[in-house]
MARFIVEX-332996 format. One line per 10 residues: number of its first residue (from 1); their letters; for each residue z negated, y, x negated of C-alpha. Coordinates in nm, 2 decimals, padded with zeros to 4 digits, always signed. Layout:
% MARFIVEX-332996
NUM) A) Z:Y:X  ...
% end
This chain:
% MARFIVEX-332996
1) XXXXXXXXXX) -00.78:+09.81:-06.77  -01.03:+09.63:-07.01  -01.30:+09.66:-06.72  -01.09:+09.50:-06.47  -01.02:+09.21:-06.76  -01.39:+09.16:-06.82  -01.49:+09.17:-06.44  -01.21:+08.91:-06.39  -01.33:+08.65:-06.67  -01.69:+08.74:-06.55
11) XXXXXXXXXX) -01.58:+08.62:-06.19  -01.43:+08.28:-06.35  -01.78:+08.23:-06.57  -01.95:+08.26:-06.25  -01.73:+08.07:-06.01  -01.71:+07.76:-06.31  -02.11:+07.77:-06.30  -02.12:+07.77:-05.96  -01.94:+07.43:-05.94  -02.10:+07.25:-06.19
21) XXXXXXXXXX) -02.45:+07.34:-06.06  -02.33:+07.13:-05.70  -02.23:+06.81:-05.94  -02.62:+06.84:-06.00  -02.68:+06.79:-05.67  -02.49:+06.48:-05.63  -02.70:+06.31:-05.91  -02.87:+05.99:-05.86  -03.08:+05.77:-06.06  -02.82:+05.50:-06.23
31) XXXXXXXXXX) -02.77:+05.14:-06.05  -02.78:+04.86:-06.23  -02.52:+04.59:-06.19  -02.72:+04.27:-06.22  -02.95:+04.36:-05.92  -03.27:+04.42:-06.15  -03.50:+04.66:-06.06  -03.57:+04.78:-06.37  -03.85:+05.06:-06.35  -03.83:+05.35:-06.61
41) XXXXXXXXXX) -04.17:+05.45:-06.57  -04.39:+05.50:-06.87  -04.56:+05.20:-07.00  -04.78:+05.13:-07.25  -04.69:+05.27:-07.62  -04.61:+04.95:-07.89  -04.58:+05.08:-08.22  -04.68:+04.97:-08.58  -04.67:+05.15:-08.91  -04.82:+05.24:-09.22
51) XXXXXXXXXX) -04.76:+05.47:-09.52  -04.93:+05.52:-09.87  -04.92:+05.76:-10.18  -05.04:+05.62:-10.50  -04.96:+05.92:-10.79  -05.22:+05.87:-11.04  -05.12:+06.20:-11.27  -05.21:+06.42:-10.98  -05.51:+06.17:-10.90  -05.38:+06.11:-10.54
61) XXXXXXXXXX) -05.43:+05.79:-10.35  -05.44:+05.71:-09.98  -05.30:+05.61:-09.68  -05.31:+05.51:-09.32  -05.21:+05.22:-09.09  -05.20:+05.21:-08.72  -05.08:+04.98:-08.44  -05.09:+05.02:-08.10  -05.03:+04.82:-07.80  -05.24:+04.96:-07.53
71) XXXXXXXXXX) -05.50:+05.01:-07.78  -05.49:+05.17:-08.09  -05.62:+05.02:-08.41  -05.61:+05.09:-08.72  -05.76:+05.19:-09.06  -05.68:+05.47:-09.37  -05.84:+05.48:-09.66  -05.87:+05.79:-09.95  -06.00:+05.77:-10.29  -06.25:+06.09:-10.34
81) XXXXXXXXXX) -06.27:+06.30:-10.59  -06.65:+06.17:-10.67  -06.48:+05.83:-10.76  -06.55:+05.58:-10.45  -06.35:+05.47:-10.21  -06.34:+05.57:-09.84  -06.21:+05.36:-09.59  -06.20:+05.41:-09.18  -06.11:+05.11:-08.92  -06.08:+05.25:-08.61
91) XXXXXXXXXX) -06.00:+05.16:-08.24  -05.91:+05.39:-07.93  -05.90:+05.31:-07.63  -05.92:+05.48:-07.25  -06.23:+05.28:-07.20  -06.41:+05.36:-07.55  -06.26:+05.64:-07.68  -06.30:+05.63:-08.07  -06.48:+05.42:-08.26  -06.45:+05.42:-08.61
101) XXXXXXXXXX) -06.61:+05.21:-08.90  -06.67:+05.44:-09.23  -06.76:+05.22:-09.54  -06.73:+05.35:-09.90  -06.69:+05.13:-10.21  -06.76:+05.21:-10.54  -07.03:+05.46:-10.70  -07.02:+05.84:-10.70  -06.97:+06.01:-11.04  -07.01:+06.34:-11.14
111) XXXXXXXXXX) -06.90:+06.41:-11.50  -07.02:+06.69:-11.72  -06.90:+07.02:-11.66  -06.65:+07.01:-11.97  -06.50:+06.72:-11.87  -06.47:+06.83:-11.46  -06.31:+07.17:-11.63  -06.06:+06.97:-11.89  -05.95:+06.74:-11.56  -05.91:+07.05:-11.36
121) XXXXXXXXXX) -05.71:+07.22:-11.65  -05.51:+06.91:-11.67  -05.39:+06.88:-11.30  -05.31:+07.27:-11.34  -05.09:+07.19:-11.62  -04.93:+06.90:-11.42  -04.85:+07.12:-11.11  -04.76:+07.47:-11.23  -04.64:+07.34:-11.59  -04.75:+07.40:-11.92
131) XXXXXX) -04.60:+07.76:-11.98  -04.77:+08.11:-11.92  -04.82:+08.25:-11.61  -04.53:+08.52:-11.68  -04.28:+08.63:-11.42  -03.90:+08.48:-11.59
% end
């Protein structure tokens, strides 16, 4: 009896299935009622945006901006460890490919090897806290 109940609502799944897979069929593109002949092929990509991080305790600073607008520009920047400042204006395009412009501001410094060791310590402390390393 339960076999013939499962066969049964088996036969409805399939016949249901079967009918919407014709209303596929029947689908066009949509018409528009003004008579424009909008295309929805790709076009170019327009976009614009920009994000930064700026946390001084952990020593982070950079960021990125980009537009585009069949050709990408744009430019990031990061502060490295040495001290100076990196920044990157780039364009791509299908013609060029990349292209970027690295400059760097500022003087390298290397500090002695105490102080390198008590920054290092420091940035521990401020990530993993300043308790032991015991399991709680």
């Amino acid at each position: 009896m339960v076999a013939k109940v499962v066969f049964a609502l088996l036969g409805l799944v399939a016949l249901v299935a079967a009918d919407s897979f014709e209303s596929f069929e029947r689908y066009s593109a949509p018409r528009f009622s003004s008579g424009s002949a909008e295309s929805f092929e790709s076009g170019e990509a327009r976009y614009n945006f920009n994000w930064a991080v700026n946390h001084p305790p952990s020593r982070n600073d950079f960021g990125h901006q980009e537009e585009g607008d069949g050709e990408n520009t744009g430019s990031y920047y990061v502060h490295l460890p040495d001290g100076r400042l990196q920044k990157v204006a780039f364009r791509a395009s299908d013609d060029d490919g990349y292209t970027a412009d690295v400059t760097y501001s500022g003087e390298a410094q290397f500090p002695d090897s105490v102080e390198s060791y008590e920054s290092r310590e420091a940035s521990r402390r401020f990530y993993y806290g300043s308790g032991s390393n015991e399991s709680k």
